[in-house]
Structures are given as C-alpha cells and as structure tokens.
N, C-alpha and C positions, 0 to 999 in steps of 0.2 A: 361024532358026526354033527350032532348036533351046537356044540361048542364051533367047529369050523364052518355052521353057517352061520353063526351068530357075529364070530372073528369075521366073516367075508362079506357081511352086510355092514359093518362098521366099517370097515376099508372103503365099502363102497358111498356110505356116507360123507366119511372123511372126504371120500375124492370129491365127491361132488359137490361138496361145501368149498372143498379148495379151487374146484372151476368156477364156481357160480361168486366168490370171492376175489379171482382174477380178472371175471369179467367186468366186474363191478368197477375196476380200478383206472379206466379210461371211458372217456364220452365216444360217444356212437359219431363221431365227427371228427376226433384228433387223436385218433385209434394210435400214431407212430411215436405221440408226444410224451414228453415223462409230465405225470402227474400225483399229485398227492390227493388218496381221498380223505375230508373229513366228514366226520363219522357222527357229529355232534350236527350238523346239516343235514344228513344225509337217513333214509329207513327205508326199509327194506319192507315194512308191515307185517310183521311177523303178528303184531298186537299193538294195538294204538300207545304208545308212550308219552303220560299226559304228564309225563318230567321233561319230554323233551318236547311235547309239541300243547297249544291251548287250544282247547276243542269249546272256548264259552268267552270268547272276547265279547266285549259290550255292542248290542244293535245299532244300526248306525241306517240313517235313511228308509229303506223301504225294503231290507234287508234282516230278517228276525231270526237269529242264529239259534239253533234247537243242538246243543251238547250229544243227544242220541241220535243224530240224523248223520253224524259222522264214525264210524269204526270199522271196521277190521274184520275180514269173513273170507275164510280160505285164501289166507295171506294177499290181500290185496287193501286196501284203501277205497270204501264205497262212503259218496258223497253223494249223499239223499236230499229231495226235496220234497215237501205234502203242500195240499192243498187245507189251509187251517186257517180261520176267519178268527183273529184276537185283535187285541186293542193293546197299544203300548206310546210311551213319550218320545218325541220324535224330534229331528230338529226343525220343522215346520209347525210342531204342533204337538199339544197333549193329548194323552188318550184318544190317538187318530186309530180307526181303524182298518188292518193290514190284512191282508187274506194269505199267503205264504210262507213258511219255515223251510230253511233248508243248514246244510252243515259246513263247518269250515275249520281247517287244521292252521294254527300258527305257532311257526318255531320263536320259540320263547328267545334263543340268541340271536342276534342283528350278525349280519355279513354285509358286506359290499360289493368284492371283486371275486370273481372266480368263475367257472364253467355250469350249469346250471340245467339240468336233465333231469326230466319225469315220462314216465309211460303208461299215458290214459288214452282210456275209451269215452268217447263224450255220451252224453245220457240221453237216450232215443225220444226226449220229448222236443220238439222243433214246430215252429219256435216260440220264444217267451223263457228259455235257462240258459245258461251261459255257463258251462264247466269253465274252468280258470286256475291256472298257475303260476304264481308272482310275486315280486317284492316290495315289498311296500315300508317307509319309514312313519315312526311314531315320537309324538310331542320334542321334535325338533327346534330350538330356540331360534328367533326370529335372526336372521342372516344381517350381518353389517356392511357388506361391501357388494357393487354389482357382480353380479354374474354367481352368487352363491345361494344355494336353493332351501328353503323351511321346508320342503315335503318332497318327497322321491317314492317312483314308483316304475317298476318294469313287469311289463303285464310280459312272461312268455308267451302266454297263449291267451285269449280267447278264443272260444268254440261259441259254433250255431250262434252269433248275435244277431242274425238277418238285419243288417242296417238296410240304408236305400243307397243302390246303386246309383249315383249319376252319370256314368259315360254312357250307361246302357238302359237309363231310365228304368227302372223295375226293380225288385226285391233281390237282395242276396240270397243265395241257396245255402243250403247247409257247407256246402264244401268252402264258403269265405273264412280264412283265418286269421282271425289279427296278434298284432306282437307291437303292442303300442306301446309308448309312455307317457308318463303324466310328472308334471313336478309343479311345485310354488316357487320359484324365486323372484329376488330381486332384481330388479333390472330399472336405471335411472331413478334410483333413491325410493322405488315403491316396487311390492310385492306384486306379484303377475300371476297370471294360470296358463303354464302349459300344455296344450291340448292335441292330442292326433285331430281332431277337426280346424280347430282352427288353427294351428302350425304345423300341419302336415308333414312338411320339408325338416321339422327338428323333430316328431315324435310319433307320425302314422305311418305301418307298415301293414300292408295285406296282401296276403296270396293265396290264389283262387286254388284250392288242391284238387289231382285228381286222383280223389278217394272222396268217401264219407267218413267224418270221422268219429261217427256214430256206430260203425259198422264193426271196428277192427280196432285193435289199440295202436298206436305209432308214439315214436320219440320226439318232443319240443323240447328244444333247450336253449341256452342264450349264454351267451360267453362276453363277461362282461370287465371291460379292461378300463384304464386311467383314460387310454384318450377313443373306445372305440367301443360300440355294444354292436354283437352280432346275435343273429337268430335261424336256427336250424330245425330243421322239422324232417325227422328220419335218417340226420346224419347229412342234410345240406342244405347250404347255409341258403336262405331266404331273405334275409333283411339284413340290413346295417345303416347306424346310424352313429355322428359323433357324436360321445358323451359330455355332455354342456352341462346338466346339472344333475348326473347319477353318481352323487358322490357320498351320500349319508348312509348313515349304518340302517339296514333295510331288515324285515321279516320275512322270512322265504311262508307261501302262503299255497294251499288246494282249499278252492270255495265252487261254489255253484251261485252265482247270481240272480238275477230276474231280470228280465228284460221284455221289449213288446211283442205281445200286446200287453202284458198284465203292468206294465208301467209304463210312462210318457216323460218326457221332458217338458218340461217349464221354461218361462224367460230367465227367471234366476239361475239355470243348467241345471238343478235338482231334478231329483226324478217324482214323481209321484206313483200312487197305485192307479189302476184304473178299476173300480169297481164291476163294473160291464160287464169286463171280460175275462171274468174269475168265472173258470173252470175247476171242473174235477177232471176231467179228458186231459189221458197223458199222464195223471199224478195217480200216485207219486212215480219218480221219477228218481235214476239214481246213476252216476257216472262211476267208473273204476279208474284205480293208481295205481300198479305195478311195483310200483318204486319212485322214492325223491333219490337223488345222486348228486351232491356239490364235491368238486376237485377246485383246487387250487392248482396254478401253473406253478410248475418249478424254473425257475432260470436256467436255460438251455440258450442250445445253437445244433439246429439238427440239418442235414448236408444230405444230399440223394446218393449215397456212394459208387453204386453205379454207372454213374455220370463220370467216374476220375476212375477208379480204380481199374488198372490195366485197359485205358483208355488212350490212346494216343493223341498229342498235342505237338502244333507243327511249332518251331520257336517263333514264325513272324505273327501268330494269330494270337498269343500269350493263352492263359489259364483264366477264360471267365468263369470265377470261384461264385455259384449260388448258393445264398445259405436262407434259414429263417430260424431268427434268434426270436425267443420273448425272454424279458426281461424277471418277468414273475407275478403273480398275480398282485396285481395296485402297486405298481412298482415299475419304474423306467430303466430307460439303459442310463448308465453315471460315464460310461465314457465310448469311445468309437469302436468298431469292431475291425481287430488288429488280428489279417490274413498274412501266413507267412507259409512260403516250401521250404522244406528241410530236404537235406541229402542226410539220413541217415542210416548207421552201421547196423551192422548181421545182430547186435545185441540190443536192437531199436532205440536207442540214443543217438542223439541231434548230432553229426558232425562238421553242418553249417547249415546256417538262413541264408540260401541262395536267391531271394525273391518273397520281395513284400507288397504288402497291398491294403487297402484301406476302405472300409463304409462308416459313413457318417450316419449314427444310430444317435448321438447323445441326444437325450430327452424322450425320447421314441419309448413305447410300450413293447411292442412286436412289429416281426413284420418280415418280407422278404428283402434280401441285401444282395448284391453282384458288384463284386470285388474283381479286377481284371490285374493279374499278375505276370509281369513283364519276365519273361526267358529268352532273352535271344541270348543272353552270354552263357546262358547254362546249360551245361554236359546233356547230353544224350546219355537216354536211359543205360545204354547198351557200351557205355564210355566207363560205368559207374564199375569200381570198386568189386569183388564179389560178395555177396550178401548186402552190398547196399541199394537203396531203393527208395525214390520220394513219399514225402508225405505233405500234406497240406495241416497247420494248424488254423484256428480261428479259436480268439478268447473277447473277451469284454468285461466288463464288474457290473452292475444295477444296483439300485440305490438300495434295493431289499438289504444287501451288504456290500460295500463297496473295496472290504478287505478281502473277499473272494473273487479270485478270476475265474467266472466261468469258459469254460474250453467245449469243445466239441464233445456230442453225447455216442459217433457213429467213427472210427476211425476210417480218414480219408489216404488210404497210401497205396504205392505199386504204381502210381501213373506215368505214362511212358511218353518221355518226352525225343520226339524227331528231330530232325532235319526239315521234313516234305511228309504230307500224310500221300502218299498212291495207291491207298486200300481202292479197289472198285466199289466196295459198300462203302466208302466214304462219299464217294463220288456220286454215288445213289443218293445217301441222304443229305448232297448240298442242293439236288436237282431238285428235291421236293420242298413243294413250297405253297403256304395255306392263303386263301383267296377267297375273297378279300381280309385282309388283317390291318388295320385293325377291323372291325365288323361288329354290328348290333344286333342281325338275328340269325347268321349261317353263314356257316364257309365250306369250300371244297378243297378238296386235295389235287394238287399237280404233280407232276412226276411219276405215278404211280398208273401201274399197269393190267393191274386185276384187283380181285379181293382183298382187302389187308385189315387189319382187325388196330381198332384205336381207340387209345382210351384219354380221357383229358384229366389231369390232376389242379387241383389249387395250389397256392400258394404254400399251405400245410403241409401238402402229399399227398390229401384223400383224392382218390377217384370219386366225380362229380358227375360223369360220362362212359362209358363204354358201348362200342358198338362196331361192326362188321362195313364195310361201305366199299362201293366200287366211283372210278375216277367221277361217274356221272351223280355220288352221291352227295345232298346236301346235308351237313351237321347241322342241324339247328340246335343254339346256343340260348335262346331266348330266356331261358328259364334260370339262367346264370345270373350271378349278379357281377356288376361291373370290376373290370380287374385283370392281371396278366394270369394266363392259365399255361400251364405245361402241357402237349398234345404231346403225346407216342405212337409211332409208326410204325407196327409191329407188321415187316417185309419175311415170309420164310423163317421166322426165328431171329431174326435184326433187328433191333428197337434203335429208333431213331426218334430225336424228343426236336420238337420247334416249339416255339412261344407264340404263343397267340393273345389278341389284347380285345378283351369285349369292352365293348363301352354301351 
C-alpha cells in the first residue's frame, strides 16, 4: 500500500511538472504561436543561480547593490531594499555619502531579439522604489556610422515611479506604468541621448492601470523584433514603438531602484541622493518574481482555419486569404509570401494549383498579410472528383534560413467553393456592420437585433476584448492600441467576423 502511494505521488509529480513545463512554453500574449523557450534566459527561481544570473555588478550612481538583498524563498525571486547610511566612489564624487542598498539579478549571457515575460508583485513602499525589469547593453564600442547605437536599453517595466503628471498637473499614483527606452547613438557624426522625456515620440510609453501593482502579481513582457518593440502587461499589448536603436546584445536584468523623494535630478540628468528625506518608514522593502521566461519566435505563418475550412466562397468575391507570418526572432522575411489553392486527391496530394496569390513581406519582421485569390474559372466544390477537396497553401524563406521554406503551421482545406452564396446567415452577416470604422474610442453594432455576445482578436489571434452588448451598446476601444482588429459576432451559435480599424 504503501509502495502505491509513493508510485501515485510520483505520477502525480511527474504530471505536474509536465503542466507547469507546458505552460512555460508560450507568453501570456501569443498563447497560438510556435515558440522556443531558452532555458539559458529564462528561471523559474527554484534557487538563485549565480552561474546563470550576477547578483554583485559594480555600483553605479546613487544605486549601492548589496549581493544578499537579492535571493530566493519559497521559490520566488525577492528583491529587497534597506534603509543603510554608507559611503562609497561615485561618479560625481569620492567617498559621497549614500543612504540606501537594494538588490539586483543580471543574466550573465547578452540576447537581443525575442519575447520577454516576468511576473512580479511591486514592493508596497510608494514612493521613492522602483521595482524593474529590463535589458540593458554593456561596454559597447563607440558606433561608426549614423543611426547605430553605443548603449541599448529596454526597460519592460517600471513600477511606482510617481513622476509629474502634466496634462493633469499633479503626481502619478501608483497605478502609472512605464515601458520606456533608453539608447546612446550616433546621429550626424556625434553621439546623442535618447530619452522617454525628451523624445517621447521614439522611446516613452505609459499606461495608467486599473490595478495596484503593488497589491497582486501580473505579467510585463516586451516582444522585441528587427523592426518593431511591443509591450504587454497581462497578455495585452500596451505600447509599441519602432526599433531605431535596440539592436546590441543586452542583459535581461530584475533590480529595485530609488527614486523621489530619496533622490533628484541635476542639470547634468544624474541623479543625486537627497539627504532630507531618508527615511526608515516603508524600509525595508521588498518586491516578488515568479518567473523570468525568454522564447524566441520560430518562423511560421499561422491562418484562422475557421475562417476557410468548410466555409463557403462565391467565385465573383475570390478567397481573401488572412495570414500572420513572423519571420523569426531578429530575422526578416528573404522573400514574398506565395498563396496558392490546390485541388487535391483522397490521398492528400496536390493534383493542381488552381489559384494563386501573393503578399509582399520581403524585408518585413512579422506581421498580418491578405492575399486575394481569384476563382472564377474554378470548379465548384461539389463538381470535384470524389475524395477531392481544396486546400490553401502559403510558404516564404527568412533570412534566419533562406534554404527553408517555411509553410503553414494550421492546415487550411475543405473550403467550398459556389456559384452564389444564398445562406440566410450569410445574408445576416453582410447586414452587419460596425459604426463608425474606422474609429478612436467606440463603435456599435448594426444589423443585430438583441443580445449577441463579441469578442475582438488582434492581429495574432489573442482576444483583447470580450463582451455581451445589445444594438444600443457602445464598445469602447480606447484601451487598444492603434491597428486592424478582428471582431466576432457570435448570433445563436453563428460567428460572423468584420474588421475593424482603431486608429
């Protein structure tokens, strides 16, 4: 008996290491997409790994890194801060005296490009600490040419920084989040600083949440491509910015900062301490980390099959083929994305490319593509062969490898091609129709006659939205970031998908 509960709590381990291992292997944002996780980025906190991570970089500014104010306690990642009055060499000055210690984890190997997910709780002293998640480059050699950067940095998160509002005149509250970046490059034969203040428009992003994120833990992460940095916070996306100079090899990075009142900025942008206003209230002080999690993209092309598969198509309107290819993590597309339908046999072999089609990806990262494939000379499903039945392919190469074609990751077949579509639910869902579109903060539904339940997906496939509304209700959108979204119009069990464009 005893042997069979020893065998049934090992099974039961087993499993649950093989869930908690599967969950791991997708970000909380592109749940549909194929990814690779590495392993050598990535911890779980089981025990601090000072092979994989430096828990004693050198001090820098007003920033005094203490080795034991970072570890590991009931598998999580706790990032402490005290209040401690020392003296240390600074870059403003020798033996200046500092009133604060706090801890910081840095992965020993450099990344660049990839998906970028942690889940912390920020530390209940507000304000004057700054929990933080980010990458940052080190002793990078001075740039030769405009437009390439000596320093790179992508801050995922800062938490609790209370800057100063200006549209609203007044202090931030704890719920301000930022997902900035910083860089040094060259620009017009001289090195620059890149700043979320003073270039906004290339490297400040903030949103106001509605949470504390002091209260609860949630998911920040940043998925960071050749031409595009996105920012997510619980699985949706919050920020985007083009990538102009994230392009050096970086340190994935959990620190706790200092910030006001216990330090000020200067004319030279350094920070100083302020003496003042050192406290012991509040300290120490200490945030949690669940988890680091870095995936790299695999080179795909992922299709809503839903949308085609035993889907009927009239020959005058063609096949608008939606896909969304990525190319691979730091890596573009090498050539265009080549749509074709097959008539193929009962043993699922091609027995013609009836209809082709084409997007122009080359040079592109990722992205969505709509390919329109002309059928008017081509058979009716119901004309075909027995055991035959269409398929749609779509392939490309990316520079990752350019000897591989990659193909579709979701088989697209069965779609039925007509004459005339005369479904009555067809008929239903050409009536409906979203208002206004394009639109900046809400749209309503027309055609629709009671309750119907709708959910809005991105460009990816995640749901961004779900929600219940009748003809008098308005979606508000506001919270989206700019870009074509897919809406579903679930009538009785009938999904009906339009396109909608926030700007």
């Amino acid at each position: 008996m005893k042997n069979k509960r020893t065998k049934m709590l090992l099974l039961f381990l087993m499993i649950a290491a093989f869930i908690n291992h599967i969950s791991a292997q997708t970000p909380v944002s592109h749940g549909h997409l194929e990814w690779e996780l590495d392993d050598n980025q990535s911890d779980e906190f089981e025990s601090l790994d000072t092979q994989k991570w430096e828990n004693d970089p050198n001090d820098w500014g007003v920033w005094s890194w203490e080795p034991s104010l970072a570890y590991v306690e009931d598998n999580e990642l706790k990032i402490k801060m005290i209040q401690e009055t020392h003296r240390r060499d600074t870059n403003y000055g020798s033996n200046q005296e500092l009133y604060y210690k706090s801890g910081i984890i840095r992965n020993n190997r450099t990344i660049t490009y990839g998906y970028f997910e942690a889940k912390i709780k920020g530390a209940d002293r507000f304000p004057g600490v700054s929990p933080a998640f980010w990458l940052y480059s080190i002793n990078q050699p001075d740039p030769t040419e405009d437009g390439q950067a000596k320093y790179s940095e992508i801050d995922v998160v800062e938490l609790t920084q209370k800057e100063w509002d200006f549209e609203n005149n007044d202090w931030e509250g704890p719920e301000a989040i930022d997902m900035n970046l910083h860089a040094v490059a060259r620009e017009n034969g001289e090195l620059i600083q890149i700043r979320p203040h003073k270039t906004p428009e290339i490297a400040q992003n903030k949103w106001i949440a509605d949470f504390d994120p002091r209260e609860d833990y949630h998911t920040y992460g940043v998925l960071s491509r050749v031409d595009s940095i996105f920012w997510y916070v619980d699985g949706v996306e919050r920020g985007r910015k083009e990538n102009l100079y994230w392009h050096l090899p970086m340190h994935i990075t959990v620190s706790m900062g200092l910030r006001a009142p216990f330090v000020e900025y200067i004319e030279d942008g350094s920070r100083r301490p302020v003496p003042d206003s050192t406290t012991t209230v509040g300290f120490p002080t200490e945030m949690a980390c669940q988890y680091v999690r870095v995936w790299k993209a695999k080179s795909q092309i992922y299709a809503d099959k839903d949308q085609y598969s035993n889907v009927e198509f009239a020959k005058a309107d063609g096949i608008n083929f939606i896909s969304y290819f990525d190319a691979g993590s730091g890596s573009v597309a090498a050539s265009n994305l080549e749509v074709e339908l097959h008539e193929m046999d009962e043993n699922g072999e091609s027995v013609e490319v009836v209809g082709k089609s084409q997007a122009l990806i080359v040079g592109k990262a990722a992205g969505e593509t709509a390919s329109l494939i002309n059928i008017q000379n081509v058979k009716n499903t119901s004309e075909l062969d027995d055991g035959h039945y269409y398929e749609i392919t779509a392939s490309f190469t990316s520079t990752e490898n350019e000897e591989e074609t990659i193909t579709l990751t979701t088989s697209i077949k069965d779609l039925q091609i007509v004459d005339q579509i005369t479904s009555s639910d067809i008929d239903l869902g050409q009536n409906i129709e979203l208002y206004p579109n394009p639109t900046s903060s809400s749209f309503r539904l027309k055609g629709i006659q009671g309750p119907v339940d709708i959910s809005i997906l991105n460009p990816t496939g995640n749901v961004v939205l779900e929600s219940s509304i009748t003809p008098n209700t308005e979606v508000d959108v506001r919270s989206l970031t700019n870009g074509v979204y897919i809406v579903k119009v679930n009538i009785g069990g009938k999904v009906y998908t339009k396109r909608l464009l926030k700007l």
